[in-house]
C-alpha beads as a LAMMPS data file, in Angstrom:
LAMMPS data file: protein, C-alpha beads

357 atoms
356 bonds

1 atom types
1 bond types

-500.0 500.0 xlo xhi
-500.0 500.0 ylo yhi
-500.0 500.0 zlo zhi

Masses

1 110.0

Atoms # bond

1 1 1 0.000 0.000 0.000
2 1 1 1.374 3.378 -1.265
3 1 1 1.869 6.509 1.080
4 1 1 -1.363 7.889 -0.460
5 1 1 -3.462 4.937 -0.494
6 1 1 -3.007 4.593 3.440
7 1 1 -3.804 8.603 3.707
8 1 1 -7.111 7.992 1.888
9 1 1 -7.651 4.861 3.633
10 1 1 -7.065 6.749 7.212
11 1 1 -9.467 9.689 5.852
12 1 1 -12.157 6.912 5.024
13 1 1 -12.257 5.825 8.708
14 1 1 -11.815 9.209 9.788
15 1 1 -15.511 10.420 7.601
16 1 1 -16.997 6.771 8.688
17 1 1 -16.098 5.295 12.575
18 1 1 -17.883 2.790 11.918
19 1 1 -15.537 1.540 9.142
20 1 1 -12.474 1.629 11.363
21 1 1 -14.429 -0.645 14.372
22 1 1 -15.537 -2.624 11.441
23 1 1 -11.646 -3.956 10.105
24 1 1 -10.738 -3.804 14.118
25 1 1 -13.465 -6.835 14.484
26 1 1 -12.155 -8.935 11.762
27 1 1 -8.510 -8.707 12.631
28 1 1 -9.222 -9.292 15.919
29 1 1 -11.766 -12.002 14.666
30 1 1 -8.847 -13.684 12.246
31 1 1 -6.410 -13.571 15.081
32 1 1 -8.906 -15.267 17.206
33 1 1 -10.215 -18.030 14.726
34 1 1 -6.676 -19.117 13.323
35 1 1 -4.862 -22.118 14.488
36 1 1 -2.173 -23.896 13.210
37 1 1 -2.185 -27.557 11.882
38 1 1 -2.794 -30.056 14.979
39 1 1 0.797 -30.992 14.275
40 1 1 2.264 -27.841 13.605
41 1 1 3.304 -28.705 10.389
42 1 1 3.166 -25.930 7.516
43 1 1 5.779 -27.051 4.621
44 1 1 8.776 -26.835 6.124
45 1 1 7.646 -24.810 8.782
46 1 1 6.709 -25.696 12.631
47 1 1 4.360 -23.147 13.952
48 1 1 3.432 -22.477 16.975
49 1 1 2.521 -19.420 19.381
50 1 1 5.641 -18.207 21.540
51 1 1 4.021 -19.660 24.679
52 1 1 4.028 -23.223 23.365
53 1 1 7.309 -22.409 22.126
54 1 1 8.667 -21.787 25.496
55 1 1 6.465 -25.025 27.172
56 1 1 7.888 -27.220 25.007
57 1 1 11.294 -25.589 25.468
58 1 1 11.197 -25.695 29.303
59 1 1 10.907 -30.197 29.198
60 1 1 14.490 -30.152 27.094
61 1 1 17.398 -30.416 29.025
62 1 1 19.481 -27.142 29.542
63 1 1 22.411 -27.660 27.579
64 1 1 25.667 -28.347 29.028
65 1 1 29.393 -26.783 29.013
66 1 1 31.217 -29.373 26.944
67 1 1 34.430 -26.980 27.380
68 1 1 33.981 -23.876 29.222
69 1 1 31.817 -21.171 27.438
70 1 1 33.137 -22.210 23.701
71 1 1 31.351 -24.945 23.122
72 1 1 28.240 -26.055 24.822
73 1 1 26.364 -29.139 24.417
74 1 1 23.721 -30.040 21.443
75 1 1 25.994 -27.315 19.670
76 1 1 27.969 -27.569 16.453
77 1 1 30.686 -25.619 16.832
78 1 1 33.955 -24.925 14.905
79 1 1 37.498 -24.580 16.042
80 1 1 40.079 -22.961 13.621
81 1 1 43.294 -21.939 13.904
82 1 1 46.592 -21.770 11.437
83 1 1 48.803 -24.677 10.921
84 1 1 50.688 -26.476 13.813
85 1 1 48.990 -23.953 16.369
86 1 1 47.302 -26.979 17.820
87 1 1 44.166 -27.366 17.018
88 1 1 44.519 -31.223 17.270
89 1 1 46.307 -30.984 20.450
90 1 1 43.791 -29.357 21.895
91 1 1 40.580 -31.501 20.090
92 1 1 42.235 -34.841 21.467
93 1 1 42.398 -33.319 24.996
94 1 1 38.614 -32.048 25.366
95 1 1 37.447 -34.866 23.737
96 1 1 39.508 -37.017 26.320
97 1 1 38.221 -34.206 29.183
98 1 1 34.500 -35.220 28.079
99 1 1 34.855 -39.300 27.934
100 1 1 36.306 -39.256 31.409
101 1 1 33.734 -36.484 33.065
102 1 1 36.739 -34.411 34.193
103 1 1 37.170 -31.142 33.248
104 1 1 40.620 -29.875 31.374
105 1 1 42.396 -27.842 34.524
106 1 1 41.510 -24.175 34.182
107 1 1 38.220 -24.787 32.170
108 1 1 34.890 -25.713 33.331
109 1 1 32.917 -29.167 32.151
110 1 1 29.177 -29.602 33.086
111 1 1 28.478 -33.060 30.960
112 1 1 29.060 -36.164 32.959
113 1 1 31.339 -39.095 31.407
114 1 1 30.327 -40.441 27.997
115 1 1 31.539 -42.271 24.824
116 1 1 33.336 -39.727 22.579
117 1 1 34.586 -40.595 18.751
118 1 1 37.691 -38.862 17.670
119 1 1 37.545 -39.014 13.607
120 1 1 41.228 -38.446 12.875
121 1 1 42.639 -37.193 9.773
122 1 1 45.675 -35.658 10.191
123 1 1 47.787 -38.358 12.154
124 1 1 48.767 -41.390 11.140
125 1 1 49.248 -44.300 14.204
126 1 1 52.545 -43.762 15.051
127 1 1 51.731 -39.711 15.373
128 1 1 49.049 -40.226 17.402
129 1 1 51.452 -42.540 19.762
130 1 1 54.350 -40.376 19.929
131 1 1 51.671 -37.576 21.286
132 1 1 50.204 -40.144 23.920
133 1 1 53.642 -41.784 24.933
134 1 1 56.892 -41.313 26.443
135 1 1 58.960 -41.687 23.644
136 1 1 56.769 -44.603 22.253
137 1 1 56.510 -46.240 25.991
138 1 1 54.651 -45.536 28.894
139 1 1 51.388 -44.732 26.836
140 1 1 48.730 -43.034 28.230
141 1 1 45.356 -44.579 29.313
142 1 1 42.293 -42.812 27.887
143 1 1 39.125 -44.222 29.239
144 1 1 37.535 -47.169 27.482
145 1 1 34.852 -44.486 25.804
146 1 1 37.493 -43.224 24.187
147 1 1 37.227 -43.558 20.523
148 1 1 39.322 -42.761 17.827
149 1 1 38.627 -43.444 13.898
150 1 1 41.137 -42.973 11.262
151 1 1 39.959 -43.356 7.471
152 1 1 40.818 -46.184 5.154
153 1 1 42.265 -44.836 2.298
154 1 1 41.849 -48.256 0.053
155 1 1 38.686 -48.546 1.116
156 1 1 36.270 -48.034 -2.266
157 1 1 33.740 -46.224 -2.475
158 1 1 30.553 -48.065 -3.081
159 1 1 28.326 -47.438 -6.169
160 1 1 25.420 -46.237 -4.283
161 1 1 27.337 -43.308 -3.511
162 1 1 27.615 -40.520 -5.829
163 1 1 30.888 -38.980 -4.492
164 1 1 33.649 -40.258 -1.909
165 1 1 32.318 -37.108 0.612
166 1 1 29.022 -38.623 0.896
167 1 1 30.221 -41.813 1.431
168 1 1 31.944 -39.951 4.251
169 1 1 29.630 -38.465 5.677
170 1 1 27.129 -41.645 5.206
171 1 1 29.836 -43.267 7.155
172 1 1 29.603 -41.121 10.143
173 1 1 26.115 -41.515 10.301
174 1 1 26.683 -45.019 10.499
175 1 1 29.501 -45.164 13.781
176 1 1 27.172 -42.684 15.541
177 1 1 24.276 -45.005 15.309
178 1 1 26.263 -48.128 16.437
179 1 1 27.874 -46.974 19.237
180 1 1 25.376 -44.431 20.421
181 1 1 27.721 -41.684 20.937
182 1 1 26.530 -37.681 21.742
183 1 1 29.516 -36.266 21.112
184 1 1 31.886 -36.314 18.069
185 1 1 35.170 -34.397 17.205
186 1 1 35.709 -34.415 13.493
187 1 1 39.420 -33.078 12.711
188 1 1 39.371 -31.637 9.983
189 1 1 36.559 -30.181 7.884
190 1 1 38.449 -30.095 5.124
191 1 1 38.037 -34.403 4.904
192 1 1 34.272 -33.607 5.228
193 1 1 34.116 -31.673 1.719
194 1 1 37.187 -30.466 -0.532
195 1 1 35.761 -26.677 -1.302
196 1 1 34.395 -24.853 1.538
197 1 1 35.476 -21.364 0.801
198 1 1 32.140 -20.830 -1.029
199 1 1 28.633 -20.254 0.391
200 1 1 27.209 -23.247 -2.265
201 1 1 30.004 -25.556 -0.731
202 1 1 29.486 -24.741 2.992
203 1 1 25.608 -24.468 3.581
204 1 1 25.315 -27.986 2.353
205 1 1 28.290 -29.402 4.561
206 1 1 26.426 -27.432 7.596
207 1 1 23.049 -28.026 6.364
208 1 1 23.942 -32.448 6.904
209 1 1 26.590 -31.523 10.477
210 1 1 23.012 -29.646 11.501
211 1 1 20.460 -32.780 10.638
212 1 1 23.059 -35.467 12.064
213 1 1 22.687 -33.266 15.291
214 1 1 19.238 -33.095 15.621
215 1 1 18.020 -36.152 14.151
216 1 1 20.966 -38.061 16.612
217 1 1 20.412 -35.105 19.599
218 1 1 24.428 -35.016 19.444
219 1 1 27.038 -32.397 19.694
220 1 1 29.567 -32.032 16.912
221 1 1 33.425 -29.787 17.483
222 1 1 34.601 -29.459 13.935
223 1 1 38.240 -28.330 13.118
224 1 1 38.644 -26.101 10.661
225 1 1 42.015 -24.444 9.213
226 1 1 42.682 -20.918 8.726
227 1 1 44.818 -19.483 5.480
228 1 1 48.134 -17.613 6.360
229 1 1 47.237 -14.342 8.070
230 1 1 48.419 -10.692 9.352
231 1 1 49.893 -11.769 12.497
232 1 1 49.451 -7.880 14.082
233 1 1 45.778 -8.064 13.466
234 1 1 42.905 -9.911 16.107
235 1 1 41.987 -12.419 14.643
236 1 1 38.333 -12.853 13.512
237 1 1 35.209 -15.029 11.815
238 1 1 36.994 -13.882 8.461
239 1 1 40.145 -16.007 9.490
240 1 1 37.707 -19.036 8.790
241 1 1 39.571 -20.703 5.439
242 1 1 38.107 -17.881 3.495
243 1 1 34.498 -18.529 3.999
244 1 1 33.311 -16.773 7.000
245 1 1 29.806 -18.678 5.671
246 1 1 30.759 -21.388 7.647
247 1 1 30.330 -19.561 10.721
248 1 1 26.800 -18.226 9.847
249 1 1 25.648 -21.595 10.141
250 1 1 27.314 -22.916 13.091
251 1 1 25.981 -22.729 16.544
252 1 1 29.142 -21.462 17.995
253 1 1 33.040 -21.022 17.231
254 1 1 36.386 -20.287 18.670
255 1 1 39.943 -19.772 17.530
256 1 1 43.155 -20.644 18.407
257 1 1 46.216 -17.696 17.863
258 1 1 49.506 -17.439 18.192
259 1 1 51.591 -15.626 20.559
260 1 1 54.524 -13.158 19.999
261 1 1 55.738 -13.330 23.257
262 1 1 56.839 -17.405 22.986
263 1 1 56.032 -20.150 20.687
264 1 1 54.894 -22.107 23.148
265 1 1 52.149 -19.743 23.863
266 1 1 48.383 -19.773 22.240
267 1 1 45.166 -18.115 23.510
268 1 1 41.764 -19.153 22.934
269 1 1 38.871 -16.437 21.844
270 1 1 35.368 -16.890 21.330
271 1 1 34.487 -15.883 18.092
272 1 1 30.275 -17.090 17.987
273 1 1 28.220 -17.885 20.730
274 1 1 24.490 -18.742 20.808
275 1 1 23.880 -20.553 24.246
276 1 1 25.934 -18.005 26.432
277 1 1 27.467 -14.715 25.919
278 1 1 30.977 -14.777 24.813
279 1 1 33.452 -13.551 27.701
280 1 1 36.781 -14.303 26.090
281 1 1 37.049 -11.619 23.306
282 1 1 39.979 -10.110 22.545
283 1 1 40.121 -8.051 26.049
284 1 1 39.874 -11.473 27.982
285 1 1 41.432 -14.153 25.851
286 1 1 42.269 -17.576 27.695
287 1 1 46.514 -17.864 27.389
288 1 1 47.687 -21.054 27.525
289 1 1 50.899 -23.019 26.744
290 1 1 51.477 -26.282 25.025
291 1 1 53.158 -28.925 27.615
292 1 1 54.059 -32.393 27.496
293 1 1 55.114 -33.024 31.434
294 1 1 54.588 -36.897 30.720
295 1 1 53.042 -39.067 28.312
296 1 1 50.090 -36.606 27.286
297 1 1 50.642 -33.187 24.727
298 1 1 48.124 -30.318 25.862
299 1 1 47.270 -27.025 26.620
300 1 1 47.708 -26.414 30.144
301 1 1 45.684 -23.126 31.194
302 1 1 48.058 -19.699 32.208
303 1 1 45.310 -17.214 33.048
304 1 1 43.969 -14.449 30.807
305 1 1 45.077 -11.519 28.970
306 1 1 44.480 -9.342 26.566
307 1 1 44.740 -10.225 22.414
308 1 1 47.000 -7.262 21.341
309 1 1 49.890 -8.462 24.343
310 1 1 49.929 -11.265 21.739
311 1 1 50.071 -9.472 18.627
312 1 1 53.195 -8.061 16.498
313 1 1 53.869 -4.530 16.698
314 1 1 53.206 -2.556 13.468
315 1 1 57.090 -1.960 13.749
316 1 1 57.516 -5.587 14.010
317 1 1 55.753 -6.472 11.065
318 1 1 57.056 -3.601 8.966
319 1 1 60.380 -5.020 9.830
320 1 1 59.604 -8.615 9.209
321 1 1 57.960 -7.471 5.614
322 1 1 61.781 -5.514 4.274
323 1 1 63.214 -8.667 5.500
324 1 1 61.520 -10.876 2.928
325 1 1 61.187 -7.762 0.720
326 1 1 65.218 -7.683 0.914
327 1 1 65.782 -11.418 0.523
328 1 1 63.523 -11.481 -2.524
329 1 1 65.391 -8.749 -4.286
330 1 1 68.928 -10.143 -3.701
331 1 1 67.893 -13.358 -5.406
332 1 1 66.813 -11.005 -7.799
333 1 1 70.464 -10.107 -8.177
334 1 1 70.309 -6.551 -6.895
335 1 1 73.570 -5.910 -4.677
336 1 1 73.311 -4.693 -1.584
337 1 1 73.881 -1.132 -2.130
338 1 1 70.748 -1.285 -4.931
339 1 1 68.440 -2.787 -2.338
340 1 1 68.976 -0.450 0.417
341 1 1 68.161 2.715 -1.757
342 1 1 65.077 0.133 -3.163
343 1 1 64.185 -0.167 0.548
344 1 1 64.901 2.991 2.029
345 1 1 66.887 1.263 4.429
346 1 1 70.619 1.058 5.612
347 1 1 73.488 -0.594 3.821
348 1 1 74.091 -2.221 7.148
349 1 1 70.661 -2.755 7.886
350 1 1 70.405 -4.700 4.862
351 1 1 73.266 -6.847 5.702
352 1 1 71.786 -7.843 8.950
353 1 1 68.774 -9.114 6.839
354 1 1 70.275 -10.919 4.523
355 1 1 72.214 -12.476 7.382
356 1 1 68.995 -13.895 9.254
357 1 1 67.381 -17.119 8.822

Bonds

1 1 1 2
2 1 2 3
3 1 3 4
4 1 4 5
5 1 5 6
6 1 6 7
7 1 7 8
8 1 8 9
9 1 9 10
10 1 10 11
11 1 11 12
12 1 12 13
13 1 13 14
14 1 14 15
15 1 15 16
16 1 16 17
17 1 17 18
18 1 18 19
19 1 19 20
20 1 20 21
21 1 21 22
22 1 22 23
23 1 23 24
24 1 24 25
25 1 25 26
26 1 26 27
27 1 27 28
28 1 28 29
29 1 29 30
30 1 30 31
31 1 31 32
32 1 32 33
33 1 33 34
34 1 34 35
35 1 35 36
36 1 36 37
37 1 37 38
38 1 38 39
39 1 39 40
40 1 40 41
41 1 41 42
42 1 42 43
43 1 43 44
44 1 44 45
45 1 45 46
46 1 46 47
47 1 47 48
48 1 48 49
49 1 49 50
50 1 50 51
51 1 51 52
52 1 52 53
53 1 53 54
54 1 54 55
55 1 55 56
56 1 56 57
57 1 57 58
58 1 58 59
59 1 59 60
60 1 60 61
61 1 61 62
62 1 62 63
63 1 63 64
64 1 64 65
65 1 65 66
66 1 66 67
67 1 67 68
68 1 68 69
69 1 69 70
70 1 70 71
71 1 71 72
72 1 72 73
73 1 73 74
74 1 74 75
75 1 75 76
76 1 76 77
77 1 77 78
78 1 78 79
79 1 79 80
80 1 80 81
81 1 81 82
82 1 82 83
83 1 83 84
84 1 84 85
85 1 85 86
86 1 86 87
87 1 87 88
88 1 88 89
89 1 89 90
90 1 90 91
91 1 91 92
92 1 92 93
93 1 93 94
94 1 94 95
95 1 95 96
96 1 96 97
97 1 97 98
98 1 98 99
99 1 99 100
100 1 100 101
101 1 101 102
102 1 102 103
103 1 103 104
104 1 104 105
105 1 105 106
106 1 106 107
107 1 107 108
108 1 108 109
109 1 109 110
110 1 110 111
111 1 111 112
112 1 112 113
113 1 113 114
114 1 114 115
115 1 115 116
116 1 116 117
117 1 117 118
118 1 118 119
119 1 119 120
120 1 120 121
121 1 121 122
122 1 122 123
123 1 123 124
124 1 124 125
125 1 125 126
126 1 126 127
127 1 127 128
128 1 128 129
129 1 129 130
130 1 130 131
131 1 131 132
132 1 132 133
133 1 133 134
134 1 134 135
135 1 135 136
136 1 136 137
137 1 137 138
138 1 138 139
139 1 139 140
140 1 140 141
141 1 141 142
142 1 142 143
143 1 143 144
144 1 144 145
145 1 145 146
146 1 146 147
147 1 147 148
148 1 148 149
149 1 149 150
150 1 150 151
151 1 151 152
152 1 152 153
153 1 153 154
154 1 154 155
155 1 155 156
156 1 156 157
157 1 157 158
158 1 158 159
159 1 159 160
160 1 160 161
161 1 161 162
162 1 162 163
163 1 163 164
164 1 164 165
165 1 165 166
166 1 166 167
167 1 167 168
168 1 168 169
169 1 169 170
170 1 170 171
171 1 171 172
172 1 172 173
173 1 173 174
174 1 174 175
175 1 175 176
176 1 176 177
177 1 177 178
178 1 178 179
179 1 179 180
180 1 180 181
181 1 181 182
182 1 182 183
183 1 183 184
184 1 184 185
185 1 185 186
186 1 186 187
187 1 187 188
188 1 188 189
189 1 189 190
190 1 190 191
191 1 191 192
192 1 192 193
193 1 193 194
194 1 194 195
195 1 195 196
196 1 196 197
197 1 197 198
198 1 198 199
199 1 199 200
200 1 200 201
201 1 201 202
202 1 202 203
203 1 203 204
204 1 204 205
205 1 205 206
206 1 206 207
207 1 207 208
208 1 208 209
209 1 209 210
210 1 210 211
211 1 211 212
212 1 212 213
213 1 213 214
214 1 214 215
215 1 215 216
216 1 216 217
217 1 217 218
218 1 218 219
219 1 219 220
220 1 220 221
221 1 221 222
222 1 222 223
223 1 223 224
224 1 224 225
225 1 225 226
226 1 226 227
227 1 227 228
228 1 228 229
229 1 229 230
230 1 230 231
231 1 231 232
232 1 232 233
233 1 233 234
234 1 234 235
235 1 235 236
236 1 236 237
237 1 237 238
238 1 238 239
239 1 239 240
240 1 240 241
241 1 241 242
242 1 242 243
243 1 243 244
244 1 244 245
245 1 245 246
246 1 246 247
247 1 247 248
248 1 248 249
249 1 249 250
250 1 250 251
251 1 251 252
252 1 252 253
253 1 253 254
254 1 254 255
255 1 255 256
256 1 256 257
257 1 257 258
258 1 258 259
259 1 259 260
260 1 260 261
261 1 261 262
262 1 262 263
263 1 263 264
264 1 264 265
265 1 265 266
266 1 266 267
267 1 267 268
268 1 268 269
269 1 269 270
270 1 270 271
271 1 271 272
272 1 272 273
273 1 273 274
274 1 274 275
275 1 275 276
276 1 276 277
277 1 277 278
278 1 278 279
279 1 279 280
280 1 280 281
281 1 281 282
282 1 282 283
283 1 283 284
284 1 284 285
285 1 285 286
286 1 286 287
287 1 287 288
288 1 288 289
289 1 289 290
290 1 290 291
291 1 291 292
292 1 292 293
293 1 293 294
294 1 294 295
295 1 295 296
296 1 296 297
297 1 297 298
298 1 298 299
299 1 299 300
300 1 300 301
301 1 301 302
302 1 302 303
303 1 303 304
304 1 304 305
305 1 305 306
306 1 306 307
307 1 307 308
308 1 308 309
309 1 309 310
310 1 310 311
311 1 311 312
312 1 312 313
313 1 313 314
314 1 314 315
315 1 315 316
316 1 316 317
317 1 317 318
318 1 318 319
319 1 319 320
320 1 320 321
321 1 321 322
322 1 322 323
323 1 323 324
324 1 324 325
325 1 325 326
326 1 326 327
327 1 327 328
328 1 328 329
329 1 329 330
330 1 330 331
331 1 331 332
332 1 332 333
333 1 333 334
334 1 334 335
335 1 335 336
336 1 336 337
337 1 337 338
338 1 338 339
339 1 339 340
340 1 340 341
341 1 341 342
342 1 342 343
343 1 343 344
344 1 344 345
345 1 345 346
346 1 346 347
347 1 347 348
348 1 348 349
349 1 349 350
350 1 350 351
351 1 351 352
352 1 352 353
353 1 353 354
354 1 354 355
355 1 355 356
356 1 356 357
């Protein structure tokens, strides 16, 4: 209805009361008569009023911490990080946290102990033993709900199957149902689907992780990687493997970054939250530092902090950029006089950068 066609409308009731009590009655009389379907079922749709809503909602279970505030139970939720910054590390050890019902030191669990499947990836056996062993002896004991699945690679894919990633995924449907398992920690995503930089490749990926959750009432951590980035900036959803559509469709997601101050250091921020609000942004991250005191690798919890105490300086960076600007351009064959007045920079300056590894 145009701007003028409500005026005149408004003028009509104005010249006739009657009129306006008239279209009160039947909108209050359509409000009154119409019910939705005795199943609630409208297409796709469920309908029902926001009190029945809420009835229904108050007989569910109030959803668990499954680690701390970053990932909460009946969630999917997606962990990314770079490249050996331990995203594994850490998935093996709150998986481990959940089968025995004992929170990882420093975070908070609320689940009690239950069967856990670990689909692995990235290591191979002896990997996975090395990280669990004292050099190969002295293994550690995860609980007997401990599970861990590793692909078969010669396994074919059957004919029913129209590509190898729903055979995958068909796959996982299949262990949850057998061994009745809530909670599953899929490392990595990339195993799950090759492409998932683009919307078209990552709402049906989320659109099966969401049905396996609700039609199996499980919880699903998903490891995801993150391209090379700007190590002086916070880091953010569009860290995700270029497609920050992945996290649109999750339930909640966290990240794993790097620290300046130490290699051995990483904090955790929450990046999506739906069940709680998220505490650790980048003025409260969670530091930690990777340890191995034994026979187990994992993060072992160093307080809080905030994200730019982890970050490079701009100076840093600017540095660490004529470095590899400098190294580029003597392979080039530019002497070391050339590059400095290329750079801006020093003659001795230069030679210090050409020096460094």
């Amino acid at each position: 209805m145009t701007e003028e066609e409500k005026r005149q409308l408004e003028e009509l009731y104005n010249r006739n009361p009657k009129a306006r009590i008239l279209a009160q009655k039947m909108r209050e009389e359509h409000i009154r008569l119409w019910h939705p379907p005795q199943n609630g079922k409208m297409g796709i749709f469920t309908i029902k009023n926001g009190n029945e809503w809420l009835n229904d909602a108050s007989k569910l279970e109030v959803p668990n911490m499954l680690f701390d505030e970053f990932w909460y139970q009946d969630e999917v939720c997606i962990l990314f990080a770079d490249t050996n910054t331990g995203k594994s590390i850490l998935g093996v050890q709150i998986a481990d946290s959940i089968s025995r019902g004992e929170p990882i030191p420093g975070f908070r669990l609320q689940a009690k102990a239950q069967p856990v499947v670990y689909f692995d990836f990235e290591l191979g056996e002896k990997q996975f033993e090395r990280r669990y062993s004292n050099e190969f002896k002295d293994h550690y004991a995860f609980y007997e709900n401990f599970y861990r699945a590793e692909i078969n690679l010669d396994e074919e894919k059957p004919d029913k199957y129209k590509s190898f990633e729903d055979y995958l995924q068909a796959s996982i449907e299949e262990v949850v149902k057998e061994t009745e398992t809530r909670i599953l920690v899929i490392d990595n995503i990339t195993y799950l689907k090759n492409q998932t930089e683009q919307a078209k490749d990552a709402l049906p990926l989320m659109k099966r992780l969401m049905q396996l959750k609700k039609q199996y009432d499980i919880s699903i951590l998903v490891l995801a990687h993150t391209p090379k980035r700007d190590m002086s900036k916070p880091m953010t959803r569009n860290d995700l493997q270029g497609s920050k559509m992945l996290i649109n469709f999750c339930d909640s997601s966290f990240c794993i970054g790097e620290s300046t101050q130490d290699k051995g250091i990483r904090y955790l921020k929450q990046i999506k939250a739906r069940s709680a609000e998220i505490v650790y942004d980048q003025r409260n991250v969670v530091t930690c530092r990777i340890d191995k005191p034994h026979n187990f690798l994992g993060f072992v919890h160093n307080g809080h902090s905030n994200e730019y105490d982890h970050l490079k300086s701009s100076e840093e960076k600017d540095k660490a950029e004529l470095m590899v600007r400098a190294k580029e351009l003597k392979a080039d064959g530019m002497s070391q006089r050339e590059i400095a007045e290329e750079l801006g920079i020093g003659l001795g300056t230069v030679n210090r950068y050409l020096k460094a590894s």
